[in-house]
C-alpha atoms as one frame of an Amber mdcrd trajectory, in Angstrom:
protein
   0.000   0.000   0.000   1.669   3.268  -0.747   2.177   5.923   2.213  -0.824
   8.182   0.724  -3.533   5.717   1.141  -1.788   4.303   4.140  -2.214   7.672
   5.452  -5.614   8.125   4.583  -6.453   4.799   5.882  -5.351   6.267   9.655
  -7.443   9.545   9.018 -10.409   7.957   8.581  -9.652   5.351  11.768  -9.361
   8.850  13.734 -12.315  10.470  12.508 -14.753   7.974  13.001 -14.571   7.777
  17.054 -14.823  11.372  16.758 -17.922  11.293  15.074 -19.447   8.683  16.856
 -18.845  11.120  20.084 -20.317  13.837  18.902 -23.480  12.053  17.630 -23.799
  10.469  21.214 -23.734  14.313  22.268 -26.311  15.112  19.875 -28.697  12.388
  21.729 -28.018  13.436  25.200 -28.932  16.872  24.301 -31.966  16.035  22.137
 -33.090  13.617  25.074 -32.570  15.933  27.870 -34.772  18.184  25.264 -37.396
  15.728  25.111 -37.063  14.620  29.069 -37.498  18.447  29.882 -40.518  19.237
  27.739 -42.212  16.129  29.044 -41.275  17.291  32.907 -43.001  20.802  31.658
 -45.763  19.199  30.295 -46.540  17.273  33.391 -46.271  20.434  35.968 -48.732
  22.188  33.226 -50.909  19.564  33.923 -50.245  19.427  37.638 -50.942  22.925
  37.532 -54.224  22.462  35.523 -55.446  20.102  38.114 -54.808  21.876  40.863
 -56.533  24.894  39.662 -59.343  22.904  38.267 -59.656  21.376  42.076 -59.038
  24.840  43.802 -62.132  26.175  41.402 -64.082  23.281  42.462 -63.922  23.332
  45.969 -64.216  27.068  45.852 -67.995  26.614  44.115 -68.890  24.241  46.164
 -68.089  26.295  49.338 -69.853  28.853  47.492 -72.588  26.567  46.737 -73.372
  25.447  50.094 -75.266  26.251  53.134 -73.849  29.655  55.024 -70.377  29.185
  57.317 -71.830  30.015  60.919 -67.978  31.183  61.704 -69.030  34.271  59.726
 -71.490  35.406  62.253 -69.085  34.842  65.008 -68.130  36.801  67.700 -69.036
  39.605  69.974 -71.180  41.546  67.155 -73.832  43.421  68.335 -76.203  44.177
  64.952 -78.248  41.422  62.962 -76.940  40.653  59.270 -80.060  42.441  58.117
 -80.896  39.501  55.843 -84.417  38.526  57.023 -87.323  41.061  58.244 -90.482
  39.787  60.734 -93.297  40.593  60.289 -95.270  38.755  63.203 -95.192  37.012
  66.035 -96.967  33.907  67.814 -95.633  33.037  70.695 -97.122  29.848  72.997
 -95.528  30.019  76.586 -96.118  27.146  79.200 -94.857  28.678  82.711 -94.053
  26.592  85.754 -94.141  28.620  88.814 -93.199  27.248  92.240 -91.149  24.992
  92.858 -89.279  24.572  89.012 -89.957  28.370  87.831 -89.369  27.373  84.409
 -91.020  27.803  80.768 -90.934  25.842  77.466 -92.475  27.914  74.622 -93.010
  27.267  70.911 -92.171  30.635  68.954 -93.466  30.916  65.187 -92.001  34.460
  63.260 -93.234  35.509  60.119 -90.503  36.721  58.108 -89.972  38.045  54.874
 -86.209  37.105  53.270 -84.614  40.041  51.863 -81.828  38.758  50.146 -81.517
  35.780  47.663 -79.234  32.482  47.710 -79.245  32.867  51.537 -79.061  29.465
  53.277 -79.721  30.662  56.747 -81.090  32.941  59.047 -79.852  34.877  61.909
 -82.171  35.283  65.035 -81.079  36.452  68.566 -81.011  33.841  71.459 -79.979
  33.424  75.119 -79.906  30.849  77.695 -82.549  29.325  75.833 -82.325  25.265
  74.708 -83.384  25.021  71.268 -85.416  22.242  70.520 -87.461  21.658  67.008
 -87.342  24.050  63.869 -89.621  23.651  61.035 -89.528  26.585  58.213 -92.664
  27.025  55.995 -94.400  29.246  53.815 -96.161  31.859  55.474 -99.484  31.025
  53.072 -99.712  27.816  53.761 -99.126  26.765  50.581 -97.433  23.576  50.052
 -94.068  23.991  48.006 -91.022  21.193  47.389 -88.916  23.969  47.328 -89.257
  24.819  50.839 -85.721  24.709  52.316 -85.569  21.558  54.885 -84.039  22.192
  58.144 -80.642  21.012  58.726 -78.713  22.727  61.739 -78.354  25.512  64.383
 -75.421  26.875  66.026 -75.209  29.239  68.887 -72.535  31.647  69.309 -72.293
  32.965  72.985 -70.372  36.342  72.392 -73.081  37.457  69.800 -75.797  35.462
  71.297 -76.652  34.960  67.140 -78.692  31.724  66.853 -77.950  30.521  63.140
 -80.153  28.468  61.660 -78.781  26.571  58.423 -81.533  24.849  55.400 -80.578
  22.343  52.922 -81.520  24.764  50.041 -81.627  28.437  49.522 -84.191  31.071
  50.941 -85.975  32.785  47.850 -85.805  36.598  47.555 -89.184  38.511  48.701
 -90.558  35.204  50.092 -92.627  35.477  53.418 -91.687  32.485  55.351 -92.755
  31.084  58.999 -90.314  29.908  61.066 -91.153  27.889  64.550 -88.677  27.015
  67.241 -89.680  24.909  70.426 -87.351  25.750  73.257 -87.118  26.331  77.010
 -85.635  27.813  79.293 -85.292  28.895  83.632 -86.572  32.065  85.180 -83.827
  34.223  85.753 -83.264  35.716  89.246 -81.779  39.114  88.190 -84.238  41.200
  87.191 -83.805  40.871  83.152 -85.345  39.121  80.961 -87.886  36.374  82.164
 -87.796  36.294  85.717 -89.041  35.967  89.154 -89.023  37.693  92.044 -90.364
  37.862  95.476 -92.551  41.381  97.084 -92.556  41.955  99.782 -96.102  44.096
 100.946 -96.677  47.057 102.970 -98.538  44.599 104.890 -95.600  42.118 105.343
 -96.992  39.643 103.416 -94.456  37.643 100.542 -95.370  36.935  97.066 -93.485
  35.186  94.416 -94.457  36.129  91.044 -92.679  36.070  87.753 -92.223  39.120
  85.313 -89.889  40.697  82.137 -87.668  43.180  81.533 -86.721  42.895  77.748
 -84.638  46.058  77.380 -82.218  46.747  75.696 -81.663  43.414  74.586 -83.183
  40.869  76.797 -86.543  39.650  75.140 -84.275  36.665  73.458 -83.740  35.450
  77.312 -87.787  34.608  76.631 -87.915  33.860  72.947 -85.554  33.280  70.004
 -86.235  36.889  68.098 -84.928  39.544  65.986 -84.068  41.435  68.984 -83.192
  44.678  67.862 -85.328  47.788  67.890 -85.759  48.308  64.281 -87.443  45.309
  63.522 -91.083  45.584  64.513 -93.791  43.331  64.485 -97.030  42.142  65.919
 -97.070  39.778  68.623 -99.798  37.591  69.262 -98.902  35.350  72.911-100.579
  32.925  74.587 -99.461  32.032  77.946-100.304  28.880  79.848-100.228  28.866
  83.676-101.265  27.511  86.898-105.020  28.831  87.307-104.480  30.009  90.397
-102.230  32.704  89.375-103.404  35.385  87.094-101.351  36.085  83.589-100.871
  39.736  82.007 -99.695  40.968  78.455 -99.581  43.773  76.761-103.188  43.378
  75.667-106.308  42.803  76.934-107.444  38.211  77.514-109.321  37.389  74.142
-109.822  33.765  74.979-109.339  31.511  78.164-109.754  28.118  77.667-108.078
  25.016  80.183-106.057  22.456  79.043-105.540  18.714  79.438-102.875  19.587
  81.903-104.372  21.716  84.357-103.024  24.557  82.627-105.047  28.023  81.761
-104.220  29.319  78.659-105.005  33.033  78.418-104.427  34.236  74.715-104.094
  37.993  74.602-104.923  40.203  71.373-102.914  41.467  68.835-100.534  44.154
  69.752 -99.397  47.194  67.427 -96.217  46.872  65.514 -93.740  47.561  67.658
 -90.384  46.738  68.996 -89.220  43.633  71.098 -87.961  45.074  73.792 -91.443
  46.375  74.379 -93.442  42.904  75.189 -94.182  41.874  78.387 -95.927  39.296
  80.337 -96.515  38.889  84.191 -97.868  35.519  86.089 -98.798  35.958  89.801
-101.212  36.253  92.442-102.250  40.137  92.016-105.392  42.010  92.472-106.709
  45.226  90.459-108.068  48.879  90.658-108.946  50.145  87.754-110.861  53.238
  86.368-112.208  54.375  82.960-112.095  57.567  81.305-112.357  58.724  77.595
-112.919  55.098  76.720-109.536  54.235  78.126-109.342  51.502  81.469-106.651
  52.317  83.539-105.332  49.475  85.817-103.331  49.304  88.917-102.079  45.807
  89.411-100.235  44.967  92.680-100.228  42.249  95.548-103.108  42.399  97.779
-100.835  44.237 100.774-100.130  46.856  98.642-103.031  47.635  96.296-104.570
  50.041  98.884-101.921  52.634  97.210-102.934  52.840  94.112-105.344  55.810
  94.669-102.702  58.342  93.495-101.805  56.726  90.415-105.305  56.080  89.248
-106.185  59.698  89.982-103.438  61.057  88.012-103.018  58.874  85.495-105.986
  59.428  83.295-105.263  63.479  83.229-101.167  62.843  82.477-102.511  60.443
  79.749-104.861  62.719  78.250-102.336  66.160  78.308-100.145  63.809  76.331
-103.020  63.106  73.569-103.329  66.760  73.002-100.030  67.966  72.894 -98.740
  65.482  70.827-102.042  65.687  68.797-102.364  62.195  68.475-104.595  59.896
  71.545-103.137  56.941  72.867-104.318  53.944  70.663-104.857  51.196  72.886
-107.676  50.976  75.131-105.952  49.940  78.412-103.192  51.061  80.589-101.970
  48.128  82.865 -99.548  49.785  85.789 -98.001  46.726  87.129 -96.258  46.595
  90.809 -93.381  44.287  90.049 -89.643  44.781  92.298 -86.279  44.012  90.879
 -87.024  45.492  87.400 -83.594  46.949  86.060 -85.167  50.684  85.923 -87.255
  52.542  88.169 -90.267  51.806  85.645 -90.405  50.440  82.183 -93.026  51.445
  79.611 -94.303  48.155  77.904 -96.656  49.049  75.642-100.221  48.228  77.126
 -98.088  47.041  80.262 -96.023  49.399  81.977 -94.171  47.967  84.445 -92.772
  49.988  87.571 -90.878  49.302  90.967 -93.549  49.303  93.647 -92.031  52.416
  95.308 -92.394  54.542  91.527 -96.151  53.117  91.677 -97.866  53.378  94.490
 -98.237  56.121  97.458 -99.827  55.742 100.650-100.284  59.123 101.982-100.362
  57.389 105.253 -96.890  56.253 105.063 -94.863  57.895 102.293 -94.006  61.392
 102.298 -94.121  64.250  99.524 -90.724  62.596  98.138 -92.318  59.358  97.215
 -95.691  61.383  95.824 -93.562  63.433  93.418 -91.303  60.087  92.366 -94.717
  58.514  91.564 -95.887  61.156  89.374 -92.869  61.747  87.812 -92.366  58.166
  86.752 -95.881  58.011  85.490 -96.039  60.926  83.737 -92.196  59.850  81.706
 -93.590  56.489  80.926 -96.916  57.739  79.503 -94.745  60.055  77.200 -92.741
  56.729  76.010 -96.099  55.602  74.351 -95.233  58.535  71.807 -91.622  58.794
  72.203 -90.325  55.071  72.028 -93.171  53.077  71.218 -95.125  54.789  68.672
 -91.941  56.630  67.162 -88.599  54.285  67.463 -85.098  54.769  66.368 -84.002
  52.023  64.793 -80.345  51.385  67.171 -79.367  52.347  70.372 -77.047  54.977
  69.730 -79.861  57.631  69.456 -81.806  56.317  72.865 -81.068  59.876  74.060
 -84.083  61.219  71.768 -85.588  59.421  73.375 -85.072  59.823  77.330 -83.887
  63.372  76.726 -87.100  64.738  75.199 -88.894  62.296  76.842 -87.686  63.564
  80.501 -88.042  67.082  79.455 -92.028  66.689  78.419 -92.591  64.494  80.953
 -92.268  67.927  83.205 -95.129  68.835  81.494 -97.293  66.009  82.250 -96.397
  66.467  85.921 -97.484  70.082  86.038-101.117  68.562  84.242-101.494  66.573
  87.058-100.452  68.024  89.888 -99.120  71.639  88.988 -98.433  72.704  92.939
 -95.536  70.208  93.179 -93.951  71.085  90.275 -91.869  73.696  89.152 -89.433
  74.055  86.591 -86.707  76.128  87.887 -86.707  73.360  90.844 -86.058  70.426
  88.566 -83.616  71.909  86.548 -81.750  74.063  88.839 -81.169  70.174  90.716
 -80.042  68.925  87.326 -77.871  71.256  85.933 -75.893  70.885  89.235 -75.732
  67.371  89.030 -74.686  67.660  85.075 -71.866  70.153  86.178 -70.799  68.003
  88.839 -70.662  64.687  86.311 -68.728  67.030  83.596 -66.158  67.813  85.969
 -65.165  64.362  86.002 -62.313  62.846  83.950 -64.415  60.004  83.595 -67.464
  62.858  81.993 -69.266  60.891  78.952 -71.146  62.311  75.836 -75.137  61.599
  76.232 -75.055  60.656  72.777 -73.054  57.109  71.868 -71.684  56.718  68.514
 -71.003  53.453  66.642 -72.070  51.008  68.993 -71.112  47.966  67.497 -70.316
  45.015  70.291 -72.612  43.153  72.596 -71.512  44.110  75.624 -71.783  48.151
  73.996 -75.521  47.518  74.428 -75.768  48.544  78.202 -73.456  51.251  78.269
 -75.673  53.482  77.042 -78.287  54.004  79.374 -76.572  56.572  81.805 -77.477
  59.439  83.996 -76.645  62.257  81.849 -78.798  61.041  78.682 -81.852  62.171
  81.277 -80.280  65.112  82.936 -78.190  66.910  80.724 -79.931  65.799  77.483
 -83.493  67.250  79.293 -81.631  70.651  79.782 -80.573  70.721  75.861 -84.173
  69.584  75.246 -85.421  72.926  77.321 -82.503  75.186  75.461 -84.002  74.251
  72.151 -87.559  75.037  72.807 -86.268  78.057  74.557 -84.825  78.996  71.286
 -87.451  78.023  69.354 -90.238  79.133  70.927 -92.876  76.607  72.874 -95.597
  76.622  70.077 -92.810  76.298  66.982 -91.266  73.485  69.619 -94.808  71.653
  69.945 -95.132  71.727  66.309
C-alpha cells in the first residue's frame, strides 16, 4: 500500500470515534430536550389540576349552606338579611317549685336577600329544641328549604339556623322554634321575684324586663329595635295565678294539663324590647275615662296605694293626647307593681311595668318625696307611648331622643297633674348641678353614643346624663325656638 492511502487509511480510523462522540452528544442533548418538555408538560398539567380542584372546591363552598364562623363573635347588629313581620308566641310557665317555661315561637318573616341558606335570630340561655320553616301562606311547596342545623354563638348570642336549600328573595316564610328555658333571678329578661307588701306579706311572682336586649332570654327573636312586628302570645299557667300581656285576655280556655291558657290580642307593631308578660297572684283597681281603662295591678298588701296613680293617670294620659295631637291607641293602661325590674319603671306598651315604690303612694306612710317620684315616673312612661313606642329609632345609639325629650315633656305632664308640686326652675336648677358636677369628672361621657357595634356596647348606654343633661338641651331648644314652633 503506498504511504498516501496508508495515510488516509489512519485519518479515517481517527475520525470515526470522533464522530461517533459527537453524535452520542447530539442524543443526550436532544433527550434531555425531550425529558425536559415532558417534565413541563406534566407540571402544566399538575398545575391544571390543581386549579381545576381549587375552582371546584371554591364553588362548592360557594354553593353550600352559610359558614356560621361568619357570624361569630361579639357583634352586636343582625346581618339584616331577614325582616319579621309577626309574632306567635305559645308560653307554658311553671311557677313554684321549678320556675321554668318551654315555649313554641313561630315568626313571620320576609327574606330580603336571595341564595341565603340561613337565618340569623337572637337567642340566650334558651335550649333550642325543634325548627320547622314554611311558607307563610300555607301553601305547600317542594322547594321549601328543609331544616338542617343551628349553632349558637355565645359572644353574639346569634342563633344561626342553616336549610338544605336556599331562601328565595321577597318570600314570606314562617319559622317555629320549640325551646325552654329557667326564670332568671336578676331582674332581666324572664324572671321571678319575690314582694314583699306594705302589709308584710311575701309573694313570688314572675315578670320581664326585655330592654335593651333581653326579650331573646324569653324567645328566640330579631331582637333589635328596628325590627317591629305584631305579637300575638298565649301564655299557659297555673289557674291560680293570674297572667298579664300587653293586651287585653281574648280567649281563656283550660287544658288537658291543668293549665289556663289566656291568649291575649294582637298588639301594634312595635319593637321587642317592648313585650311583656306577668304571672302571679295580684289584684286590680282600675278606672275608665275617655274610653280608656286604667289598671293598677299589685299584691293584695299593697293595692290600697294605688289611689294616686289612678287619679293622676288618666289626666297625664290625656295632656299627652293633646299635645302630641295624636290619643293613645290602645284601650288599656296596665300599671303593674313588680320589684327588681332593672329601671325605676319600664313602659311596655299596654303594660307598663314599675318598681312598687315609683307606683304606688300611701299618703299614710310615704311622704311628699315618694308622691312626686310617683308622678314623675308616670307621667315619663306615659310620654314613652309617643316617644319610644309609637316613634322608634331604629339602634341604640340615638336612645337619648328618646329619654332626653322624653324627661323634658314628661315635666309637662307632671305640672297637668299636679301643677303645685312642680316647678321648673326646681327640677332643673337640681339637674344642671348634678350635670356640672358629672362634667367635671375625667371620667365625663357624651349623652349621645356613637357606633355602637359590640354586645356588651348595648348597656353602656343608658346613663345618667342622657336624662339630665340631654333634658336641659331639650329645654334650650324650645327656649330657642319658641314653645308653640317646639310643639309643632
Amino acid at each position: 500500500m503506498a504511504e498516501g492511502e496508508e495515510m488516509k487509511n489512519l485519518q479515517e480510523v481517527e475520525i470515526k470515534p470522533e464522530k461517533k462522540e459527537k453524535s452520542e452528544k447530539l442524543d443526550y442533548e436532544t433527550k434531555g430536550f425531550i425529558i425536559g418538555g415532558i417534565i413541563i408538560i406534566i407540571i402544566l398539567i399538575l398545575l391544571v389540576v390543581i386549579l381545576s380542584v381549587v375552582y371546584a372546591l371554591t364553588l362548592r363552598e360557594l354553593s353550600k349552606p352559610y359558614s356560621m364562623n361568619v357570624v361569630s363573635g361579639p357583634w352586636a347588629k343582625l346581618p339584616g338579611s331577614s325582616r319579621p313581620t309577626s309574632y306567635h308566641l305559645d308560653l307554658t310557665v311553671n311557677m313554684d317549685p321549678h320556675y321554668d317555661f318551654t315555649g313554641n315561637i313561630c315568626i313571620n318573616f320576609t327574606q330580603l336577600t336571595g341564595d341565603c341558606y340561613y337565618i340569623v335570630l337572637n337567642s340566650d340561655q334558651l335550649d333550642i329544641g325543634t325548627i320547622q320553616l314554611e311558607l307563610s301562606d300555607g301553601v305547600s311547596d317542594d322547594d321549601v328549604p328543609a331544616y338542617l342545623s343551628h349553632q349558637l354563638d355565645e359572644d353574639s348570642q346569634f342563633l344561626t339556623i342553616l336549610f338544605d336549600s336556599a331562601l328565595k328573595r321577597n318570600v314570606m316564610y314562617t319559622l317555629c322554634v320549640e325551646y325552654s328555658g329557667q326564670m332568671s333571678e336578676t331582674g332581666a329578661g324572664f324572671y321571678r321575684v319575690d314582694r314583699q307588701t306594705y302589709t308584710g306579706d311575701v309573694y313570688t311572682v314572675a315578670g320581664t324586663q326585655f330592654q335593651a336586649a333581653y326579650a331573646r332570654r324569653a324567645f328566640p327573636c330579631f331582637d333589635e329595635p328596628e325590627y317591629k312586628s305584631t305579637f300575638t302570645i298565649t301564655v299557659n299557667h297555673d289557674p291560680a295565678y293570674i297572667a298579664l300581656s300587653n293586651m287585653p285576655v281574648v280567649l281563656t280556655e283550660q287544658t288537658e294539663g291543668g293549665y289556663q291558657s289566656d291568649t291575649f290580642d294582637i298588639t301594634p307593631s312595635m319593637s321587642t324590647y317592648l313585650v311583656s308578660f306577668f304571672i302571679g297572684d295580684y289584684t286590680n283597681k282600675s278606672v275608665i275615662s275617655n274610653n280608656i281603662t286604667y289598671t293598677v295591678w299589685a299584691a293584695e298588701g299593697d293595692i290600697e296605694c294605688s289611689d294616686y296613680a289612678l287619679t293622676i293617670a288618666p289626666t297625664i294620659m290625656e295632656f299627652y293626647g293633646e299635645y302630641f295631637n295624636y290619643n293613645y291607641t290602645l284601650t288599656d293602661v296596665q300599671n303593674l307593681a313588680i320589684p327588681k325590674t332593672l329601671f325605676s319603671a319600664m313602659e311596655n306598651w299596654g303594660l307598663v311595668n314599675y318598681k312598687p315604690t315609683s307606683l304606688l303612694y300611701c299618703n299614710t306612710t310615704d311622704t311628699w318625696v315618694s308622691l312626686r317620684k310617683t308622678t314623675i315616673s308616670i307621667s315619663h312612661e306615659y310620654v314613652h307611648m309617643w316617644m319610644g313606642n309609637l316613634v322608634t329609632s331604629d339602634w341604640w345609639d340615638e336612645i337619648w331622643l328618646h329619654e332626653s325629650f322624653t324627661t323634658f315633656i314628661s315635666l309637662k305632664g307632671c305640672q297637668s297633674a299636679a301643677a303645685d308640686e312642680f316647678y321648673w326652675e326646681d327640677y332643673f336648677l337640681l339637674n344642671a348641678m348634678w350635670d356640672l358636677n358629672q362634667d367635671a369628672l375625667a371620667a365625663v361621657m357624651p349623652f349621645r353614643s356613637n357606633n355602637i357595634q359590640y354586645q356588651d356596647e348595648l348597656f353602656t348606654v343608658f346613663k345618667g346624663v342622657i336624662y339630665s343633661e340631654g333634658s336641659l338641651i331639650v329645654r334650650m331648644l324650645e327656649n330657642f325656638l319658641g314653645e308653640d314652633i317646639f310643639q309643632q
